[in-house]
C-alpha positions in Angstrom: -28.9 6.6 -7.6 -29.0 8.8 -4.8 -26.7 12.6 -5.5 -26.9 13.8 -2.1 -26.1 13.1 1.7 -28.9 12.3 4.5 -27.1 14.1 7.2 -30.3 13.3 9.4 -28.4 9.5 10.0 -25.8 9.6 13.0 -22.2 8.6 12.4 -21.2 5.0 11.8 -18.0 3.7 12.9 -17.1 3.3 8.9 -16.8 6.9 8.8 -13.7 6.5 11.4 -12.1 3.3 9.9 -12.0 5.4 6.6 -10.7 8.5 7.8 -8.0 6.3 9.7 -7.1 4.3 6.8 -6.7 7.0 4.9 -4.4 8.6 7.1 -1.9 5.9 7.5 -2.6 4.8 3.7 -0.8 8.7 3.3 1.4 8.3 5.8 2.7 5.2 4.0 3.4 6.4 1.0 4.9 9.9 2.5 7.2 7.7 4.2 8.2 4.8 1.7 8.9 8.0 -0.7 11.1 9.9 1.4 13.1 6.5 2.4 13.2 5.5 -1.4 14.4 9.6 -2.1 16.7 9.2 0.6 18.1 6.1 -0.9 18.7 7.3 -4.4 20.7 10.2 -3.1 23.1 8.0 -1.5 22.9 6.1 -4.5 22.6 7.4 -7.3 23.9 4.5 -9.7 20.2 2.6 -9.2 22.3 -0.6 -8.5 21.2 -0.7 -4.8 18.2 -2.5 -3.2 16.5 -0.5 -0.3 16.0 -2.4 3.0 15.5 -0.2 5.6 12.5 1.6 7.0 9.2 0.2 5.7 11.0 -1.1 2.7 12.0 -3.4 5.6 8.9 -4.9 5.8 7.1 -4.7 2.2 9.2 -4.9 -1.3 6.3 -2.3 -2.2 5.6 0.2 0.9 4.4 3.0 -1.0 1.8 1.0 -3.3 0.4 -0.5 0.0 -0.2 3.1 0.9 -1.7 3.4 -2.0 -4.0 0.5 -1.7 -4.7 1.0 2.1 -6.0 4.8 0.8 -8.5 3.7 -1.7 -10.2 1.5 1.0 -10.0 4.3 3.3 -11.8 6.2 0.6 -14.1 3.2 0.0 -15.1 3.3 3.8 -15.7 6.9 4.4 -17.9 6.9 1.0 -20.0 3.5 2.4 -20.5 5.6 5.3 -22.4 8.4 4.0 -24.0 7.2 0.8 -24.5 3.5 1.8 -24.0 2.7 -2.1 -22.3 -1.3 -2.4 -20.8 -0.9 -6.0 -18.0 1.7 -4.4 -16.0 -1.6 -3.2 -15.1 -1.5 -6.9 -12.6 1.3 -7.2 -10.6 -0.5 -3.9 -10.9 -3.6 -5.8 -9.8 -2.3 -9.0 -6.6 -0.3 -7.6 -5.8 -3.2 -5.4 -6.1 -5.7 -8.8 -3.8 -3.3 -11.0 -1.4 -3.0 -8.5 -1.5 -6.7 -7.8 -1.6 -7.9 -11.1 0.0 -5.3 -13.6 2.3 -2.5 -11.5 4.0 -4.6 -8.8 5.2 -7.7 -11.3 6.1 -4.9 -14.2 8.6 -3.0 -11.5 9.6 -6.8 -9.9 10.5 -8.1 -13.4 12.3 -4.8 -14.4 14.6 -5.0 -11.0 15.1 -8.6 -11.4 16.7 -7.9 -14.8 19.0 -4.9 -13.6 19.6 -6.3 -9.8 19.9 -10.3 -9.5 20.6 -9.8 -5.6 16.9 -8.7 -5.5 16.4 -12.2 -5.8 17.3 -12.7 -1.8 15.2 -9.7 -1.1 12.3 -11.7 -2.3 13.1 -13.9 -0.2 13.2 -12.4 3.0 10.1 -9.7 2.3 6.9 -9.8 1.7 5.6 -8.2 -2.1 3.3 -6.0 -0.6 1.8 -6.8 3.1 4.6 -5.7 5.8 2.0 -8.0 8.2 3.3 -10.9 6.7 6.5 -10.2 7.0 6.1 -9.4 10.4 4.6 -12.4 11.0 6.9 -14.7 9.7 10.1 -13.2 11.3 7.7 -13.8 14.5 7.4 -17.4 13.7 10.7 -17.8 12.5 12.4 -16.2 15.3 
């Protein structure tokens, strides 16, 4: 298993698709936060369901921040050490979010705010693309 970097290898494009995803995967979450702090200030009760900004777009903004940043990570690291088992931490945050931290928090709103119901509805869990795309379709 190699320790070390062989700067003598020029750049590959990877290096810049990680850096980038890793960017907007901060920017994301930075974002979704500051809409979701935004929204419990005006309020407080926790009764409310957030629907503006990226929350718009993905029930979950800030955890596809989250998941776009680990395969920014995973990119950047392919880039320098050329190592295929790194595609495991992306695939392993991407899985518990998928399949133990988004249905925990949906089933925990659905039993404190049955109008989330019609959110689910209209948004996508997790890819704002989707939703995108089917308000496209849809008209």
């Amino acid at each position: 298993m190699p320790m070390g970097q062989n700067f003598q290898n020029d750049y590959d494009w990877t290096i810049f698709l990680g850096f980038g995803l890793c960017i907007i995967g901060v920017l994301y979450e930075i974002i979704s936060d500051k809409q979701l702090h935004n929204f419990r200030k005006i309020h407080p009760s926790g009764t409310g369901i957030i629907e503006t900004g990226l929350w718009n777009y993905s029930r979950h903004p800030n955890y596809y921040g989250e998941i776009i940043f680990w395969w920014g990570i995973f990119f950047f690291g392919f880039a320098f050490s050329g190592i295929n088992y790194l595609i495991l931490a992306p695939i392993s945050m991407t899985a518990m979010f998928w399949f133990a931290s988004i249905p925990w928090i949906e089933n925990k709103i659905l039993r404190t705010r049955p109008q989330y119901k019609n959110y689910q509805k209209r948004v996508h869990i997790l890819f704002p693309e989707i939703t995108i795309l089917k308000r496209f379709i849809n008209g």
